[in-house]
N, C-alpha and C positions, 0 to 999 in steps of 0.2 A: 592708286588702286587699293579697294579695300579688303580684306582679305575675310571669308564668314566659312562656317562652317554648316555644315547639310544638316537635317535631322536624323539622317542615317551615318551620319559621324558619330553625334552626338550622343545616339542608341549604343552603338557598338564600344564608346568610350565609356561610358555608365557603366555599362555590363562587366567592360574588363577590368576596371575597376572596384566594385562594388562585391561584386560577384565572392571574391576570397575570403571577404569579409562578414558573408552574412550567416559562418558559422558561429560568429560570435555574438549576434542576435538570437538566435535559438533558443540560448540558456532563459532569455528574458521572457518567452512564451510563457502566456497563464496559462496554468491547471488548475482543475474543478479536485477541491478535496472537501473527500467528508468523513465524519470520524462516527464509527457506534463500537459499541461494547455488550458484551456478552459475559452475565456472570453465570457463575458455578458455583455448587456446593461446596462447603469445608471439604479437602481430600476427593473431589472429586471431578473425573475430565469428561463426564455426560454431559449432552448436548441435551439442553432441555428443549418444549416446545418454545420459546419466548425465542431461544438462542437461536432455534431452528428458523424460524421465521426471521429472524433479524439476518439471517445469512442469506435466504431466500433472495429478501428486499435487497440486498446489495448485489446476487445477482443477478439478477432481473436489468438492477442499475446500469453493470457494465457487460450486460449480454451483448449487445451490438456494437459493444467499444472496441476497437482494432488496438490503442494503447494505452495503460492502464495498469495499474501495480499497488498490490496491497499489502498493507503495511502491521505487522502484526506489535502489539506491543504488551505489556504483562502487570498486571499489578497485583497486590495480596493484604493480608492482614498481617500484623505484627505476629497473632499466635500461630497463621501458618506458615508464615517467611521460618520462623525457629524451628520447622520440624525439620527432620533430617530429608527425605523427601521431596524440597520443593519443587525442585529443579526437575526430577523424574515427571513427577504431577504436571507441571508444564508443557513440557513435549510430551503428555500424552494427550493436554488439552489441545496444543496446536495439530498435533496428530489427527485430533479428531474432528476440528476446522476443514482443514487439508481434506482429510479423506472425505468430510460432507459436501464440499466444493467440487471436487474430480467428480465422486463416483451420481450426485446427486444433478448438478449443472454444466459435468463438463469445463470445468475451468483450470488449467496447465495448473499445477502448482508451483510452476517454477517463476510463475510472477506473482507470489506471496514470497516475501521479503521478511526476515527478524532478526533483532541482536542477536550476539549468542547468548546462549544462558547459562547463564551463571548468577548466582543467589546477587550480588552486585549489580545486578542489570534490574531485578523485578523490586518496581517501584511497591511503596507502602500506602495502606489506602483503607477505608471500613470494612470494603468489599473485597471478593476474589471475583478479579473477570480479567476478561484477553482484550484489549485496546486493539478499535481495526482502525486505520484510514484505507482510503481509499486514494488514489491520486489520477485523473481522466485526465 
């Protein structure tokens, strides 16, 4: 006598198996990233039009995204990295990001994401701007 098994065995054996483990596929899931940047003036955390629109476009991007996280990053010039100020000058640029995102698009600010700041974190660069990704 030979002995087989149903395909409703075979469903329910998959599943109880399988099942525990496809939290650990998750991680493997692509995400859509895209990176733009917004400079500023020497000592200054004004939102110009270029920056205004470049914040627009990105949300626009993940207007209709349910999850999605953005990713702020920082960079400067050697002569403003050495003021005493930098660090203040930063958070009033993120500041000003932040508050253009809420009050302009409605987007939570609590899924913008940044190092902390500390002069050690803002990278060196020709320009002064705020490094976005995006992450979909």
């Amino acid at each position: 006598m030979e002995f087989s098994y149903s395909k409703a065995m075979w469903k329910i054996a998959g599943k109880t198996l399988i099942t525990p483990f496809t939290f650990l596929f998750r991680q493997f899931e692509s995400c859509k990233e895209e990176d733009f940047s917004i400079s500023y003036k020497i000592n200054s955390s004004i939102l110009s039009d270029d920056a205004k629109k470049i914040l627009d476009d990105i949300a626009g991007k993940i207007k209709n995204e349910k999850k999605y996280t953005i990713h702020f990053d920082y960079a400067t010039t050697k002569k403003e990295i050495e003021s005493p100020g930098v660090v203040a000058m930063y958070k009033k640029r993120i500041k000003t990001a932040e508050k253009y995102f809420a009050e302009t698009h409605g987007i939570d600010v609590k899924r913008i994401l940044y190092k902390e700041l500390r002069t050690e974190n803002i990278k060196t660069a020709e320009d002064q701007f705020l490094l976005i990704k995006v992450i979909r």
